[in-house]
LUMBAKE-252392 format. One record per residue: residue number from 1; residue in one letter; x, z, y of N, C-alpha, C in turn. Coordinates in steps of 0.05 Angstrom, whole numbers, m for minus. Example, Ala and Ser with C-alpha at 12.3 -4.5 7.8 and 13.67 -1.06 7.14 Angstrom:
BEGIN
{pt 1; 'a'; {264; 156; m114}; {246; 156; m90}; {264; 156; m66}}
{pt 2; 's'; {257; 142; m45}; {273; 143; m21}; {258; 157; 1}}
END
This chain:
BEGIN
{pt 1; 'x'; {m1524; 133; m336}; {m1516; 155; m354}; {m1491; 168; m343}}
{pt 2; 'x'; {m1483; 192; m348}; {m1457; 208; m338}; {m1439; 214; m363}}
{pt 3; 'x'; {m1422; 225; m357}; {m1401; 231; m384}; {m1383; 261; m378}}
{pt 4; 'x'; {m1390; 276; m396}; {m1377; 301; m383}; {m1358; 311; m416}}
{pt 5; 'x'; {m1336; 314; m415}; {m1320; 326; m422}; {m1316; 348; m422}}
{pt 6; 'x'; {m1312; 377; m433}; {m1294; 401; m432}; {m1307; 422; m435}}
{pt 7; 'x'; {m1303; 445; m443}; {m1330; 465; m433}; {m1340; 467; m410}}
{pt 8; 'x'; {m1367; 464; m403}; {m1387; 468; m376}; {m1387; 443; m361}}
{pt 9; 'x'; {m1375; 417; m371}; {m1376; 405; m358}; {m1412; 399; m355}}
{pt 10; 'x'; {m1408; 385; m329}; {m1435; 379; m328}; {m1466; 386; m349}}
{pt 11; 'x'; {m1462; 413; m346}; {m1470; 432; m362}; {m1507; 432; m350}}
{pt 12; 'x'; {m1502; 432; m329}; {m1532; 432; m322}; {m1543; 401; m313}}
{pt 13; 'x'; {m1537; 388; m323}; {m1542; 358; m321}; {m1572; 359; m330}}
{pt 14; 'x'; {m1594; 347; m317}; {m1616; 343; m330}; {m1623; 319; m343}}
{pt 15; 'x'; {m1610; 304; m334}; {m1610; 272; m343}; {m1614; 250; m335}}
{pt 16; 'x'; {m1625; 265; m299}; {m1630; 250; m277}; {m1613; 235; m269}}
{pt 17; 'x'; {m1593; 250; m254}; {m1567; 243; m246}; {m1559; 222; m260}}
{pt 18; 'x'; {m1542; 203; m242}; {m1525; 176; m256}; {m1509; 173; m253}}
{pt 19; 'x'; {m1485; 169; m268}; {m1468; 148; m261}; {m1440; 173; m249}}
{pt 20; 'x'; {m1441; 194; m263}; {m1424; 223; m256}; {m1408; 220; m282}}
{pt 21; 'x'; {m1379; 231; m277}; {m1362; 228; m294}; {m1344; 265; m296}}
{pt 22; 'x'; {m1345; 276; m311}; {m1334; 301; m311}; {m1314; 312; m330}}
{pt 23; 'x'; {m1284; 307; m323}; {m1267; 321; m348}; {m1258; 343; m342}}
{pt 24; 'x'; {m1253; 373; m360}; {m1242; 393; m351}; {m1263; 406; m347}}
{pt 25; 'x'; {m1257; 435; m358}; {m1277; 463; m360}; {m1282; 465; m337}}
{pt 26; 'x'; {m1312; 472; m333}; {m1334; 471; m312}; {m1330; 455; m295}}
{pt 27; 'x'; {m1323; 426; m296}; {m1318; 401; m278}; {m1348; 400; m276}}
{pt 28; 'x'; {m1353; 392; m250}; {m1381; 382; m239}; {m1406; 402; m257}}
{pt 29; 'x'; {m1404; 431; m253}; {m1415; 444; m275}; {m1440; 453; m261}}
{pt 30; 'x'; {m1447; 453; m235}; {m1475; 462; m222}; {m1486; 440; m220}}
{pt 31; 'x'; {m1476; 408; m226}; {m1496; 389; m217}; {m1518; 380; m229}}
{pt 32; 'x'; {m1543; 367; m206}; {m1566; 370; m217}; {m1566; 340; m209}}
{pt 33; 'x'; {m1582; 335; m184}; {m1587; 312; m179}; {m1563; 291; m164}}
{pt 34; 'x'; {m1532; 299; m160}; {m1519; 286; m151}; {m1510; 259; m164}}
{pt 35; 'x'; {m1499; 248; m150}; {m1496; 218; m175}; {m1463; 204; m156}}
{pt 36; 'x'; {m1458; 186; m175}; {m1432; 177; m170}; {m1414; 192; m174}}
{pt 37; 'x'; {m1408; 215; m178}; {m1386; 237; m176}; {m1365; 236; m196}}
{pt 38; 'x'; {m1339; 238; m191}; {m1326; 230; m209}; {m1309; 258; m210}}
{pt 39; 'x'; {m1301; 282; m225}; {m1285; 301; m232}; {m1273; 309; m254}}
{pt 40; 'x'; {m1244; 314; m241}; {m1228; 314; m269}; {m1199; 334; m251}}
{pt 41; 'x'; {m1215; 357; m277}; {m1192; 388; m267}; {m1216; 406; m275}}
{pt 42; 'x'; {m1190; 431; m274}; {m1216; 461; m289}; {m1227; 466; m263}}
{pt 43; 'x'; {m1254; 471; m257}; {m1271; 479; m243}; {m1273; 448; m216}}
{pt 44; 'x'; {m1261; 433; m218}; {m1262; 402; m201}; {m1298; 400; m192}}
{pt 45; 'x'; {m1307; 405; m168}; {m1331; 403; m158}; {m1352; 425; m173}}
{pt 46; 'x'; {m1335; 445; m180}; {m1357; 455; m194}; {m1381; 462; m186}}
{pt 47; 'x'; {m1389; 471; m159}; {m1408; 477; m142}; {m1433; 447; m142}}
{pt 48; 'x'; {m1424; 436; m138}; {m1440; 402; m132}; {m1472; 409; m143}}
{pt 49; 'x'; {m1484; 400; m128}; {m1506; 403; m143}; {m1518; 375; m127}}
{pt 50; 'x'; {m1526; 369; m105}; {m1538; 350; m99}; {m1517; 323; m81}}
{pt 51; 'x'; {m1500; 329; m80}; {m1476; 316; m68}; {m1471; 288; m83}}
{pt 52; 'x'; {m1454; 265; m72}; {m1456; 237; m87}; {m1435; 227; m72}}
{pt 53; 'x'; {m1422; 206; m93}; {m1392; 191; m81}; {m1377; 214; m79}}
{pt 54; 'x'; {m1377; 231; m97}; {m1347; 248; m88}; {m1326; 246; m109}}
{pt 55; 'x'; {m1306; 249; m101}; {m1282; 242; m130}; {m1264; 271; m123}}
{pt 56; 'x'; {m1261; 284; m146}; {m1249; 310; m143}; {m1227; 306; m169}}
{pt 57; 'x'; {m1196; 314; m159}; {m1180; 309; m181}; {m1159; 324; m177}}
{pt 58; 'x'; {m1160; 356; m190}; {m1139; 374; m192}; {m1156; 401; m187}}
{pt 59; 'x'; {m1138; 424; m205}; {m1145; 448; m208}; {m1161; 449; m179}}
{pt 60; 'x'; {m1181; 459; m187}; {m1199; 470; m164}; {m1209; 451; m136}}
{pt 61; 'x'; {m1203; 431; m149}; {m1204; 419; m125}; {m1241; 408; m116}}
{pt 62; 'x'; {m1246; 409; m88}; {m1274; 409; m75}; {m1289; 426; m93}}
{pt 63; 'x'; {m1287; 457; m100}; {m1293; 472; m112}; {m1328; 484; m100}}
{pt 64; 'x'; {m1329; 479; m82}; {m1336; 489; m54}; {m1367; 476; m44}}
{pt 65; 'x'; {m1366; 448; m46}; {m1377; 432; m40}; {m1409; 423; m55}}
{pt 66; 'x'; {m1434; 429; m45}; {m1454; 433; m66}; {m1471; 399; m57}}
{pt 67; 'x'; {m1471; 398; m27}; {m1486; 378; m23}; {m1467; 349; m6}}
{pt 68; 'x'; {m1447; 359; m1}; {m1429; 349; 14}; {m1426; 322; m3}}
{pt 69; 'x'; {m1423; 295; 17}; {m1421; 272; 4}; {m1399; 253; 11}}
{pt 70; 'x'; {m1384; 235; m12}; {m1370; 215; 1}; {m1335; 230; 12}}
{pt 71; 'x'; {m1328; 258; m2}; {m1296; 264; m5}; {m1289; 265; m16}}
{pt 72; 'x'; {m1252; 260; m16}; {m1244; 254; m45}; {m1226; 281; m35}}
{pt 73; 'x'; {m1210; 282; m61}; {m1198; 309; m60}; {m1176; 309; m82}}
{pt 74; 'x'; {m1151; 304; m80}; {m1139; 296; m95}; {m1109; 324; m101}}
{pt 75; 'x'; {m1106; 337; m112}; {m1089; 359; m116}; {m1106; 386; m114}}
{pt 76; 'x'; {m1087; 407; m116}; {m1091; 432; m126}; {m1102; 446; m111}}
{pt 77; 'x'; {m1131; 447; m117}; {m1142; 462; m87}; {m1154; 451; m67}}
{pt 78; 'x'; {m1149; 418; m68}; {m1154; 406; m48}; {m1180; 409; m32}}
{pt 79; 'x'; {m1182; 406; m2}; {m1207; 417; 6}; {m1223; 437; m8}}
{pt 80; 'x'; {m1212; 459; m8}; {m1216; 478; m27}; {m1247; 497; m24}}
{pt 81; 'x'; {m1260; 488; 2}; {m1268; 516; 26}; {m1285; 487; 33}}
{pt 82; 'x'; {m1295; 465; 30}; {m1303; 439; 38}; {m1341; 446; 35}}
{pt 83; 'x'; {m1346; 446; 49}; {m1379; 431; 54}; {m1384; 408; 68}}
{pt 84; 'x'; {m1369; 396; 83}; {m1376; 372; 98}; {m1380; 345; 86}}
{pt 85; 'x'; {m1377; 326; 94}; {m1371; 298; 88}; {m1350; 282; 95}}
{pt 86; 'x'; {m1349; 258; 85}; {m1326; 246; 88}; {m1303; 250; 92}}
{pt 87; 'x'; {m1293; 261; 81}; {m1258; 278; 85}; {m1242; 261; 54}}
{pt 88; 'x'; {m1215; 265; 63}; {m1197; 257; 49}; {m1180; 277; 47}}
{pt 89; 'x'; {m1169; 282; 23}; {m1147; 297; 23}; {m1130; 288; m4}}
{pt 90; 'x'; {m1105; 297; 7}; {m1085; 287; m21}; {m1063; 300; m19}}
{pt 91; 'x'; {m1058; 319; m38}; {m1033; 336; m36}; {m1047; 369; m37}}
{pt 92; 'x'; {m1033; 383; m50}; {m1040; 411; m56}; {m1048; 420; m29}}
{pt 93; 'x'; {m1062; 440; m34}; {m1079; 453; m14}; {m1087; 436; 15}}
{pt 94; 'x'; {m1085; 423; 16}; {m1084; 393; 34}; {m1123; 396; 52}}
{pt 95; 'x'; {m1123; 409; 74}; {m1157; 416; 86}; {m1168; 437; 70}}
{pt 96; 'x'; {m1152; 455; 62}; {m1161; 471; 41}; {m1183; 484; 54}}
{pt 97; 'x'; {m1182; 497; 81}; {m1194; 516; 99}; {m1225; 496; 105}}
{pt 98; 'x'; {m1221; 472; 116}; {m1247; 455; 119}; {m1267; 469; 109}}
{pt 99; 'x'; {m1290; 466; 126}; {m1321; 479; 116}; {m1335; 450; 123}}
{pt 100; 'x'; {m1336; 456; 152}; {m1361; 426; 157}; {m1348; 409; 170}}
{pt 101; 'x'; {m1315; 404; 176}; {m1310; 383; 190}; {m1318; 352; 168}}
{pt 102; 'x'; {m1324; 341; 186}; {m1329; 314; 182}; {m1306; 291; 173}}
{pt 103; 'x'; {m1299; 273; 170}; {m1273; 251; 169}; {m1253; 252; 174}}
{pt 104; 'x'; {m1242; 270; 165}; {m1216; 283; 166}; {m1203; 276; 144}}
{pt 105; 'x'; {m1174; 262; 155}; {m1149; 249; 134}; {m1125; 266; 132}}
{pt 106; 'x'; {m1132; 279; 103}; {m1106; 294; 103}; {m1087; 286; 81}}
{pt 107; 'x'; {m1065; 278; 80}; {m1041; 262; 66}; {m1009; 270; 69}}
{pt 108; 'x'; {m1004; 294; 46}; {m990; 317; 45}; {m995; 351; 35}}
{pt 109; 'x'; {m980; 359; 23}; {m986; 389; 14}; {m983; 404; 43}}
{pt 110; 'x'; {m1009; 418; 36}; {m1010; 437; 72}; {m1026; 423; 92}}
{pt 111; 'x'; {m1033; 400; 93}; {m1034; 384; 113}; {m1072; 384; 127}}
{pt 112; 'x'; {m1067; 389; 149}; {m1092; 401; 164}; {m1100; 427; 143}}
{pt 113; 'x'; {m1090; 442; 130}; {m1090; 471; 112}; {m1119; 487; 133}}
{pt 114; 'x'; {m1111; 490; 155}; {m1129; 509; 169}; {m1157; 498; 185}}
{pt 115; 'x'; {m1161; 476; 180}; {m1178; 464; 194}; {m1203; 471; 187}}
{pt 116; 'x'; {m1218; 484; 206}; {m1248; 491; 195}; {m1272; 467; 202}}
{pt 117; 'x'; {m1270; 460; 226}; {m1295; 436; 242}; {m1278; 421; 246}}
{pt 118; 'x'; {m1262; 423; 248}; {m1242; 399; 270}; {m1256; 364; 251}}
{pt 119; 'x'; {m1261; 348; 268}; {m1271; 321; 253}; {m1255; 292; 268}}
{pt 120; 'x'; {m1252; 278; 254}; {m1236; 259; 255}; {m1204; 257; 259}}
{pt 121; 'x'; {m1198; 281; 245}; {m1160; 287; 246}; {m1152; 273; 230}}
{pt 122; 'x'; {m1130; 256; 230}; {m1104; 242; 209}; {m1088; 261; 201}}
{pt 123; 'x'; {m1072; 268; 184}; {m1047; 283; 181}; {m1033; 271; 155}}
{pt 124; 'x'; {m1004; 259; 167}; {m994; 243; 145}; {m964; 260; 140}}
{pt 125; 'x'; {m969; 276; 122}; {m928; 289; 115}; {m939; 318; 112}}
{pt 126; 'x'; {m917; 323; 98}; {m914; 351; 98}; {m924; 381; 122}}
{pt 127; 'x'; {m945; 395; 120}; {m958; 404; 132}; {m954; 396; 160}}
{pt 128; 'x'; {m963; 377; 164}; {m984; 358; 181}; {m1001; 363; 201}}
{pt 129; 'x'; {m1007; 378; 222}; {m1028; 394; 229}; {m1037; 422; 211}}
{pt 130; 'x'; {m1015; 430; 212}; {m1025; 448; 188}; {m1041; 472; 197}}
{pt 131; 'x'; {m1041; 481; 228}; {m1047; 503; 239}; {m1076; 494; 256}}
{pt 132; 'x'; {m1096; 458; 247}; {m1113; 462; 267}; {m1129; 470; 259}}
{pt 133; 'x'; {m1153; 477; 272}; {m1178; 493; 265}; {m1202; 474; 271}}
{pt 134; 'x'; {m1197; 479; 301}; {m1224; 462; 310}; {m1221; 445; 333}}
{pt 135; 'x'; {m1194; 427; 332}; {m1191; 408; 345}; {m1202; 383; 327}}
{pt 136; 'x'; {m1198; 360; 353}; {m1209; 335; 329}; {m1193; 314; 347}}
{pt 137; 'x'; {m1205; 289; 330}; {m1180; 266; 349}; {m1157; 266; 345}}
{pt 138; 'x'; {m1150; 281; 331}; {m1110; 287; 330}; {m1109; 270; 308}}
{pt 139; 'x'; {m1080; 250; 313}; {m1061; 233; 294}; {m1038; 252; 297}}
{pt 140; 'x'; {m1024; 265; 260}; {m1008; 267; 266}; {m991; 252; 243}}
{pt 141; 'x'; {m960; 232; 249}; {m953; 223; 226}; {m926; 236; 225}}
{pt 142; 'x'; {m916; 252; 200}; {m890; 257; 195}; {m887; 290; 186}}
{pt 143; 'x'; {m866; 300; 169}; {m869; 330; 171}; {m870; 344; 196}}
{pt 144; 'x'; {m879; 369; 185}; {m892; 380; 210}; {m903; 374; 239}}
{pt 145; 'x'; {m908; 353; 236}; {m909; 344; 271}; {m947; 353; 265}}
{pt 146; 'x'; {m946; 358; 295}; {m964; 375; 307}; {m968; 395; 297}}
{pt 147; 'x'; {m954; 407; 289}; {m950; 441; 270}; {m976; 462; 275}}
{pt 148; 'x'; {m962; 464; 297}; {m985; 489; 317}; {m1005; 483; 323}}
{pt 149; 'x'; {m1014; 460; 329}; {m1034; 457; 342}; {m1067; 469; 333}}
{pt 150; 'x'; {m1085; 479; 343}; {m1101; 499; 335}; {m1126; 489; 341}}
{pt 151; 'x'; {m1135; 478; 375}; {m1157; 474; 383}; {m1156; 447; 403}}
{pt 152; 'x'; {m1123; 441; 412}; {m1121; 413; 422}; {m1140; 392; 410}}
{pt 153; 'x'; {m1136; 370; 430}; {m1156; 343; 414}; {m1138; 319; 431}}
{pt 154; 'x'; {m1140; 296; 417}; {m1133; 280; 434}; {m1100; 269; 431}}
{pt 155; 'x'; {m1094; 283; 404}; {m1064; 283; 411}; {m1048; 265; 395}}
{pt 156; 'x'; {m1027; 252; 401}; {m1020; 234; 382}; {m987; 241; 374}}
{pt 157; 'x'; {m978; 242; 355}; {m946; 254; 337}; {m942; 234; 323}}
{pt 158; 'x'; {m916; 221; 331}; {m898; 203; 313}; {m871; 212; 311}}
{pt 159; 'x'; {m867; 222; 275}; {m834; 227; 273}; {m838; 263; 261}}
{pt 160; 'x'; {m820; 276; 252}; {m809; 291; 243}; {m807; 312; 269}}
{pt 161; 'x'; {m825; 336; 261}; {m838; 355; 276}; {m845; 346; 308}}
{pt 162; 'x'; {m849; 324; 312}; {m859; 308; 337}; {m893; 328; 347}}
{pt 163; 'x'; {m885; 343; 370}; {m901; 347; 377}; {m911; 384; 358}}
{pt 164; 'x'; {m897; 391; 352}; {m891; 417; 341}; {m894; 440; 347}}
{pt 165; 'x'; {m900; 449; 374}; {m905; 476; 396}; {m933; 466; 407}}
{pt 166; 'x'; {m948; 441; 411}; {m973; 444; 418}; {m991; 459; 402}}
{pt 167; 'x'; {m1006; 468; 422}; {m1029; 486; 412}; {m1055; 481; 425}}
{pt 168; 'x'; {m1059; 477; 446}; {m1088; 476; 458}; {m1081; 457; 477}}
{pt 169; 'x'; {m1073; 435; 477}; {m1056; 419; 498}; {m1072; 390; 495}}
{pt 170; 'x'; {m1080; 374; 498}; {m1102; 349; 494}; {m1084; 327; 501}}
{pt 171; 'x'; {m1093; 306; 500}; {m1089; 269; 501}; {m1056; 277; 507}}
{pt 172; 'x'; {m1039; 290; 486}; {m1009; 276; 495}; {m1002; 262; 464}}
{pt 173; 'x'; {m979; 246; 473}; {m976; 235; 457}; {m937; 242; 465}}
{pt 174; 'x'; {m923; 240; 440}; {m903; 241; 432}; {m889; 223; 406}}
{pt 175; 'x'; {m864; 212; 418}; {m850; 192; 389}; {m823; 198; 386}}
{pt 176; 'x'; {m810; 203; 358}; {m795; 207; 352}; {m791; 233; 341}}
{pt 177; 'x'; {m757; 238; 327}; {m753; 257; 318}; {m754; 276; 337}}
{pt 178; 'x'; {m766; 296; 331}; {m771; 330; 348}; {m778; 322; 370}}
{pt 179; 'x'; {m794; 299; 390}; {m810; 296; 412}; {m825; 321; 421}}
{pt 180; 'x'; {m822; 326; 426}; {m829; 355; 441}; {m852; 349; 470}}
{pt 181; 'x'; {m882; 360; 474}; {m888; 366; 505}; {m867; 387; 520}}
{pt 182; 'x'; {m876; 385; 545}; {m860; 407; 559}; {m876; 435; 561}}
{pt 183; 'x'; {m907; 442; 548}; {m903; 461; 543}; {m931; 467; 518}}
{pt 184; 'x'; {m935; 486; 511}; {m955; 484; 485}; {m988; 475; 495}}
{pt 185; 'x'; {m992; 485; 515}; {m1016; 470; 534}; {m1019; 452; 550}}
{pt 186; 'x'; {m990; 447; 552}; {m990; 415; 578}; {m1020; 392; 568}}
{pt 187; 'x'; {m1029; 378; 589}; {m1050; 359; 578}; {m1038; 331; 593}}
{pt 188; 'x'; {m1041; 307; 579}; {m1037; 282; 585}; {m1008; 277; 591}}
{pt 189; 'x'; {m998; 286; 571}; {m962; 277; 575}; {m959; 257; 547}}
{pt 190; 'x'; {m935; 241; 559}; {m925; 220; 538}; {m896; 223; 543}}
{pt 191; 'x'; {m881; 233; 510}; {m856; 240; 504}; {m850; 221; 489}}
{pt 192; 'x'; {m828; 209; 498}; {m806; 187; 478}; {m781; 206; 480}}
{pt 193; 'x'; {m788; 203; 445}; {m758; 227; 435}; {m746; 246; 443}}
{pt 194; 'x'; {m727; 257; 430}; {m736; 292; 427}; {m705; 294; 445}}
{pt 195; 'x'; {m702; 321; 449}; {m678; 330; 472}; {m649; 312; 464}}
{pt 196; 'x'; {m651; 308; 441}; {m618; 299; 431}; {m621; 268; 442}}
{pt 197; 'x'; {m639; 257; 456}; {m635; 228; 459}; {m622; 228; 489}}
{pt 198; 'x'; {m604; 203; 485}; {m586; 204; 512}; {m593; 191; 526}}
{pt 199; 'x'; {m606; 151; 512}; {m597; 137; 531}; {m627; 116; 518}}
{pt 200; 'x'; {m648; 116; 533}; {m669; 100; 534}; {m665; 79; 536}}
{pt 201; 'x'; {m671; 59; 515}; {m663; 27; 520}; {m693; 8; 518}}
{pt 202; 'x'; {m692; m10; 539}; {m707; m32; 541}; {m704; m55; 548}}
{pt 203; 'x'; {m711; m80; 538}; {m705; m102; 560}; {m712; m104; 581}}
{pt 204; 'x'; {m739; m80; 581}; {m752; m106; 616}; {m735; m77; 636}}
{pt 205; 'x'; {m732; m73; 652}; {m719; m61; 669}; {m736; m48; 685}}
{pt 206; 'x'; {m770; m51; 690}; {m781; m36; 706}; {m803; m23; 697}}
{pt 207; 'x'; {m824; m12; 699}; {m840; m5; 691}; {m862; 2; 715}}
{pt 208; 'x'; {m889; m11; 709}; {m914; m16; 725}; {m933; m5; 710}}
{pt 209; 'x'; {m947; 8; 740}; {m967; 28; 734}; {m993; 12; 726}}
{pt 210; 'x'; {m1012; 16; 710}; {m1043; m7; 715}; {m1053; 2; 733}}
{pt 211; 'x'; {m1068; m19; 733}; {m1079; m33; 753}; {m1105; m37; 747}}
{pt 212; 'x'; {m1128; m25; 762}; {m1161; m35; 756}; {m1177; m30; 772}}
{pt 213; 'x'; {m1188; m53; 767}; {m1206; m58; 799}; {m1230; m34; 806}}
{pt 214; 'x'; {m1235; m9; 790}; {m1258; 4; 791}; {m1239; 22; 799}}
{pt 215; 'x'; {m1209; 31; 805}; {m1201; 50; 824}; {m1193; 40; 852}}
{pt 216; 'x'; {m1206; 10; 860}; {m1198; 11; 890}; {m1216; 4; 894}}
{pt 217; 'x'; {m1226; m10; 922}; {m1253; 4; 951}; {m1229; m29; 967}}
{pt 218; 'x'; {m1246; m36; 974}; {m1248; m57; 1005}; {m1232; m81; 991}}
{pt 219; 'x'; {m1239; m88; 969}; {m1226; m119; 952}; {m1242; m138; 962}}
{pt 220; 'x'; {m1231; m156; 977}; {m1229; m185; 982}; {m1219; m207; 973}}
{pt 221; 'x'; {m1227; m225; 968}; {m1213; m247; 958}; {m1197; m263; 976}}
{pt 222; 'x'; {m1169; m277; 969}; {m1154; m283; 976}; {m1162; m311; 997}}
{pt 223; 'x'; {m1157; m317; 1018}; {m1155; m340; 1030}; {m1151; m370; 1009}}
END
C-alpha cells in the first residue's frame, strides 16, 4: 500500500504501485507503476512515473525524474534537471544541472551544480565541483576545491579551494589549503599544499620512485 498526503499527492496512483510514501502538494503526483518512493516537499518527484527506491526531500527536489531509479535528493531543488540513476545529492541546488549522469555524490549547496553526464563524481563542501559537466572520476573534498573544473577526469582535491583553476586537466591530484596544479590543463601532477607553504616535513629523508617488473626487459635472477 502507499500513503500520499497533500493536494496531488500521488494523485494518479492506480493501486498497483507499493510501498510509495508522498507528503506535500503534487509530491510523487505522475506516479503509476513506481514503488518504494519516498517524497516529501511541494512538487518532490513529481514527474515519477515508473522510477523506484527514490527518496526526494525538499521544494522541488528530483522534480525531473520519471523513470530514473535508486536517487536521493535531499534540499531545494536538489538534482533538479535529474533523469539518471543512482545519484546523491544533499544541499540546495546540489547536481541540479544532472540529466543522465550516473553515481554521482554531491554533499553541499552548489555542489557538482553543472554536471550534466559526468558519472561517478564525489563533491564534499560548499560548491564542490561546481562548474563540471561531463567529467567523471573526480573526488573533490572541501569548499570550492575543484571549482572550475568542466571536462577533466581523474582528479583528486583535498582542502579548501584545493585544486581550483583546473578545467580540462586529468589524474592530478592536490592536498591542502589552496593546492593549486601549475596550470588549468596540466595532466598527472601531484600538489602538496598551496604557495604559502614553506617548509615540507617528513621523517624518511628520501623518496623512491616504483619499481615493476613489467617496465624492465633482460631480468635475471641473482647468483
Amino acid at each position: 500500500s502507499s500513503v500520499g498526503l497533500g493536494t496531488g499527492a500521488l494523485a494518479n496512483d492506480d493501486g498497483t504501485a507499493n510501498n510509495n510514501t508522498a507528503v506535500g502538494t503534487n509530491a510523487l503526483n505522475a506516479n503509476t507503476t513506481g514503488y518504494r518512493n519516498m517524497a516529501s516537499g511541494y512538487q518532490a518527484l513529481v514527474s515519477n512515473t515508473t522510477g523506484y527506491q527514490n527518496t526526494a526531500s525538499g521544494y522541488k527536489a528530483l522534480p525531473s525524474t520519471t523513470s530514473g531509479y535508486r536517487n536521493t535528493a535531499h534540499g531545494c531543488r536538489a538534482l533538479y534537471s535529474n533523469t539518471g540513476d543512482k545519484n546523491t545529492a544533499s544541499g540546495a541546488y546540489s547536481l541540479y544541472y544532472n540529466t543522465t549522469g550516473t553515481e554521482n555524490t554531491a554533499v553541499g549547496t552548489y555542489s557538482l551544480y553543472a554536471n550534466t553526464t559526468g558519472n561517478k563524481n564525489t563533491a564534499s563542501g560548499y560548491q564542490a565541483l561546481k562548474s563540471n559537466i561531463t567529467g567523471y572520476q573526480n573526488t573533490a573534498s572541501g569548499m570550492n576545491s575543484l571549482y572550475s573544473n568542466t571536462t577533466g577526469a581523474n582528479n583528486t582535491a583535498t582542502g579548501y579551494q584545493s585544486l581550483y583553476s583546473i578545467t580540462t586537466g586529468t589524474k592530478n591530484t592536490a592536498s591542502g589549503y589552496t593546492s593549486e596544479a601549475s596550470s588549468a590543463t596540466v595532466d598527472n601532477e601531484f600538489t602538496l599544499g598551496g604557495s604559502q607553504i614553506s617548509n615540507l616535513r617528513c621523517n624518511d629523508t628520501s623518496i623512491s620512485s616504483l619499481s615493476d617488473e613489467r617496465d624492465k626487459t633482460n631480468i635475471t635472477d641473482l647468483p
